[in-house]
C-alpha positions in Angstrom: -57.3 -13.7 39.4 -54.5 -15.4 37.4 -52.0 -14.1 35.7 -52.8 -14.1 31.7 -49.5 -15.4 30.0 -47.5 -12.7 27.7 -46.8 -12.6 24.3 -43.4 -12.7 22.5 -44.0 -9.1 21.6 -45.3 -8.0 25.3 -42.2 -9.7 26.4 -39.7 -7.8 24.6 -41.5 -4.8 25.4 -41.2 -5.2 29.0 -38.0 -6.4 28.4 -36.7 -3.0 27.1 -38.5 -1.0 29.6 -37.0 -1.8 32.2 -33.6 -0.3 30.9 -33.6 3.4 31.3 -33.7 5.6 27.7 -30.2 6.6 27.6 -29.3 2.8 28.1 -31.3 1.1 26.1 -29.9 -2.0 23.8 -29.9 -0.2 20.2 -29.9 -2.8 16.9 -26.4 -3.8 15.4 -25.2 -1.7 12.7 -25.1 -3.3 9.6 -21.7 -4.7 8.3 -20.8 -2.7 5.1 -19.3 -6.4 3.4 -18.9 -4.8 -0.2 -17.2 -2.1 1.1 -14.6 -4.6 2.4 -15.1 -6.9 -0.6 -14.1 -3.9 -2.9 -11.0 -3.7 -1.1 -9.8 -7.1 -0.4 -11.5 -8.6 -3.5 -13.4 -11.0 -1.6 -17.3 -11.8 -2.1 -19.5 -9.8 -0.8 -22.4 -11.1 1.2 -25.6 -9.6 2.4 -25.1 -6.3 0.8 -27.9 -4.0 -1.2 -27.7 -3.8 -5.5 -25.8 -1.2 -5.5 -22.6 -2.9 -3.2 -22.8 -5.8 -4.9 -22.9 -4.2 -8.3 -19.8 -2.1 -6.9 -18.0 -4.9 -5.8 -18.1 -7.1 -8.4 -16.9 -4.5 -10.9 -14.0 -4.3 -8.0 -13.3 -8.3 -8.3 -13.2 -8.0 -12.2 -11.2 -4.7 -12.2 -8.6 -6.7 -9.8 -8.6 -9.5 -12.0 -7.5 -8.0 -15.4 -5.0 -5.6 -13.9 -3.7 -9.0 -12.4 -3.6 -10.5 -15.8 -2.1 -7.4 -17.9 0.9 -6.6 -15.2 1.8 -10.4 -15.0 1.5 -10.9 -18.6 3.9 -7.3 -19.3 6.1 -8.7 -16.4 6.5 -12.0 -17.7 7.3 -11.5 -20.7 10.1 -9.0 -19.9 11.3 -11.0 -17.5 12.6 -13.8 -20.2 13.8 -11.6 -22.9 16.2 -8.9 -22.8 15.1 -5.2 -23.6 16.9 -3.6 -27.2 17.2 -0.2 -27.5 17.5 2.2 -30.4 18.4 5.8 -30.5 16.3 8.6 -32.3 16.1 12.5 -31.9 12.6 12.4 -33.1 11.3 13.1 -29.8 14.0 14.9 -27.9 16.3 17.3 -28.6 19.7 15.1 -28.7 19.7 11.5 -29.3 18.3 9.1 -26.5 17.6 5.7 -26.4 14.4 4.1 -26.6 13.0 0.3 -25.7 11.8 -0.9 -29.1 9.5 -3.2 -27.7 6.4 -1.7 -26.8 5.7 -4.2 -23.9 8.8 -2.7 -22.5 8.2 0.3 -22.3 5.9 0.6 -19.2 8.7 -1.4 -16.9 12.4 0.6 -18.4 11.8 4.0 -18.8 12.7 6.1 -22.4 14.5 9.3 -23.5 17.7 8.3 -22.0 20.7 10.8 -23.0 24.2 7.9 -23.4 26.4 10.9 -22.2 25.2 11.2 -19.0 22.9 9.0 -18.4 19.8 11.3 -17.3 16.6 11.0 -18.9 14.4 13.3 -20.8 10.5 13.5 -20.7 8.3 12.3 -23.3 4.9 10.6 -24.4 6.2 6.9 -23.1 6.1 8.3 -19.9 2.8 7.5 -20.1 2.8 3.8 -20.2 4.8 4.0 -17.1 2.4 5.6 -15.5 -1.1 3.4 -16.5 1.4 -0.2 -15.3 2.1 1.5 -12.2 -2.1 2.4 -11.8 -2.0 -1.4 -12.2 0.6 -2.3 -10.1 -0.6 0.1 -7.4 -4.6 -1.1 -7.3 -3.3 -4.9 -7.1 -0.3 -4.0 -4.3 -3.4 -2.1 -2.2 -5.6 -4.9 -2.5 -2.9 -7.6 -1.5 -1.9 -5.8 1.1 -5.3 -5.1 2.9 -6.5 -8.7 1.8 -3.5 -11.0 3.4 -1.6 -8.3 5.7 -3.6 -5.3 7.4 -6.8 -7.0 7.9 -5.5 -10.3 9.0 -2.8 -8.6 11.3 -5.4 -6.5 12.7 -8.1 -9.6 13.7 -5.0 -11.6 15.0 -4.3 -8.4 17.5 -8.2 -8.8 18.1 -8.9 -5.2 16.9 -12.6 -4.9 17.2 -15.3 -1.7 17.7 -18.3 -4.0 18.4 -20.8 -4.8 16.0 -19.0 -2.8 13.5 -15.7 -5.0 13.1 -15.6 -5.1 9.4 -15.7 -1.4 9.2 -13.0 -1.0 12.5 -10.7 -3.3 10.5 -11.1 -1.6 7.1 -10.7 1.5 8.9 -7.4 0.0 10.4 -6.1 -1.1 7.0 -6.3 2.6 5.4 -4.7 4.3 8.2 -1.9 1.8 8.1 -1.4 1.2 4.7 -1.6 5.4 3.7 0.9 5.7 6.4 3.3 3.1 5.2 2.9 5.0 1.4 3.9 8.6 3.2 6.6 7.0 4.8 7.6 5.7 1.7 7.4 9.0 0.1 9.3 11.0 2.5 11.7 8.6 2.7 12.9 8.8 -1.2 11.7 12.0 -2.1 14.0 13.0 1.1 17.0 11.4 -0.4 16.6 13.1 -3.9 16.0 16.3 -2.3 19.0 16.0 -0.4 21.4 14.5 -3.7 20.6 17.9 -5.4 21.5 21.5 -5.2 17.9 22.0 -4.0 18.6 20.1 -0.5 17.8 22.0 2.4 14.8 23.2 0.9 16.9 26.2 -1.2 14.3 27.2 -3.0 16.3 29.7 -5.1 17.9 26.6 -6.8 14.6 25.3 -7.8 14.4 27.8 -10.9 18.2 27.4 -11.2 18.9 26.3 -14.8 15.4 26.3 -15.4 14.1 24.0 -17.7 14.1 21.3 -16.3 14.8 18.9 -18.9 17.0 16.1 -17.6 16.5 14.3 -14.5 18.1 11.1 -12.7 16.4 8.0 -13.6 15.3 7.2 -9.9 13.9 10.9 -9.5 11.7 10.2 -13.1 10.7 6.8 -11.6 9.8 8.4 -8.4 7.7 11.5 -10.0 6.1 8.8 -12.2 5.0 6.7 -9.7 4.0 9.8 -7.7 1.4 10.7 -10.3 0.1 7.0 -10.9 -0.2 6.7 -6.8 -2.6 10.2 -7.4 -4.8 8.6 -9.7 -4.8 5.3 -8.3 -6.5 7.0 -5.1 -8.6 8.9 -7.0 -10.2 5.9 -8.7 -10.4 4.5 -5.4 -11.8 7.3 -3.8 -14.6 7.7 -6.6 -15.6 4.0 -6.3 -15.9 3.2 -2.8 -16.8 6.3 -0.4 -20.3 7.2 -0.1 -21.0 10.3 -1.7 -22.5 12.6 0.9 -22.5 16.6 1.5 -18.7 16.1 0.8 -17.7 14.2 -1.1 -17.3 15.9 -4.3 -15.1 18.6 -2.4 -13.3 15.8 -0.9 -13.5 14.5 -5.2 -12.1 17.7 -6.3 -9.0 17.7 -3.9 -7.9 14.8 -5.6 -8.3 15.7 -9.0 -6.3 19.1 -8.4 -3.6 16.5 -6.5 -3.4 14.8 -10.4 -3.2 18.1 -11.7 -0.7 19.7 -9.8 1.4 16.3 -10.5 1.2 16.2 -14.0 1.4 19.4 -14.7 4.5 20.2 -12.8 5.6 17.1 -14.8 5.3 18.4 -18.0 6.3 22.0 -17.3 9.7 21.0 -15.6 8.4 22.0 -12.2 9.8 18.7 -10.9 12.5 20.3 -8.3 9.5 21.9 -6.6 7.4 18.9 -6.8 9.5 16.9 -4.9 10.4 19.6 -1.6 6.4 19.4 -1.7 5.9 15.7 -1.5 8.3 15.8 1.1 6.7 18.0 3.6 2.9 16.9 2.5 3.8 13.3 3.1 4.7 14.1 7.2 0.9 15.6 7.7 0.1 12.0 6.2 2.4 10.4 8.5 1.5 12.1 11.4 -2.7 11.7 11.2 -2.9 8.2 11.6 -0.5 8.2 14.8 -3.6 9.0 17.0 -5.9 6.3 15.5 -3.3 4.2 15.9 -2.0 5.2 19.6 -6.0 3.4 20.7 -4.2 0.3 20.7 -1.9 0.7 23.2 
């Protein structure tokens, strides 16, 4: 009796029979390309309604903090700032860019005696250029340095490349930030009669009111770097059993910073961002210890 000929379907079943259950070939896992896309800015392709929707509000986000920094930056880049000096919002006389455009690059509420700087209101425009300038320095970076360094090493995971090489590009670039964090909140710490981690200095004095100009810039960018992860963290993590806990521990991050911020809490803020940043240095060293 001859043999009947199989079918393509027959075929592949017999195919996958003869592997044993705990071996068997499973499908490739789909490539999340908006996830990436709402990183990198790049097109996503293949991706549901939702992705798509999700990256494309990342691509025009990108694109008009793009416009607004370059256009703040350029223009202060060809004339010089002028400066006047009121009392309405500080208790002595500080100066004050009179250009509004310059405000969010040269910080206000500077005291001519010394030279240290007051808090006030303007602060805020600091902080939203710097939410800019953060969300376009993340995107650059993972677009033309993490994930291209990572597929010239030929980092891979399989089917699941894109999300290995995303994956990649957080760890190193949160690293890099910590490291960045110790390294200057270190140095302030360490310039002020809080070093060592005396903490009966911190309510030396106390308020507050006057601090160096690179410890404002610093706290600033501190509380822009907060939000700016928080926005990110909102927009592109699938919200599952935790994410809203995972939500909440950013907003209290915000709070913490801003409110320590406005209350003069700012010597304690910094010993904090100190030791918090060398958990953050320390996590990604055993993701990263796979490649060797």
């Amino acid at each position: 009796m001859s043999q009947q000929p199989l079918t393509g379907a027959q075929a592949a079943k017999n195919s996958y029979s003869t592997f044993p259950s705990d071996t068997a070939p499973s499908p490739p896992t789909p490539v999340d390309t908006a996830t990436t896309a709402r990183h990198t800015g790049e097109e996503p392709t293949g991706v549901d309604d939702d992705g798509d929707r999700r990256g494309l509000l990342a691509r025009l986000w990108f694109r008009i903090s793009f416009r607004i920094t370059t256009t703040v930056i350029s223009i202060n880049s060809f004339f010089t700032p002028e400066y006047y000096i009121s009392t309405a919002r500080t208790p002595e006389p500080s100066c004050h860019p009179r250009s509004i455009l310059a405000r969010p690059i040269f910080l206000s509420y500077r005291k001519p005696e010394t030279g240290l700087y007051y808090k006030g209101r303007d602060d805020v425009l600091v902080v939203l250029f710097w939410i800019l300038l953060l969300f376009e320095a993340k995107a650059g970076a993972f677009r033309w340095v993490w994930i291209p360094l990572a597929r010239r090493l030929d980092l891979s995971e399989g089917d699941d490349t894109d999300r290995f090489l995303l994956r990649f590009a957080e760890q190193t670039h949160g690293c890099l930030c910590a490291i960045c964090t110790f390294c200057i909140s270190f140095y302030l710490m360490q310039r002020s009669s809080y070093r060592n981690f005396k903490t009966k200095s911190f309510w030396t004095d106390y308020p507050h009111e006057l601090m160096r100009g690179l410890e404002k810039l610093f706290y600033l960018t501190q509380i822009a770097f907060s939000i700016q992860r928080t926005f990110s963290f909102f927009q592109e993590v699938k919200r599952d059993g935790e994410w809203f806990t995972l939500l909440l521990v950013h907003l209290i991050t915000v709070l913490l910073l801003s409110s320590s911020y406005a209350f003069n809490w700012t010597p304690m803020g910094i010993a904090i961002l100190c030791t918090m940043s060398i958990s953050e240095i320390i996590l990604p060293v055993p993701f990263h210890l796979l490649f060797l």
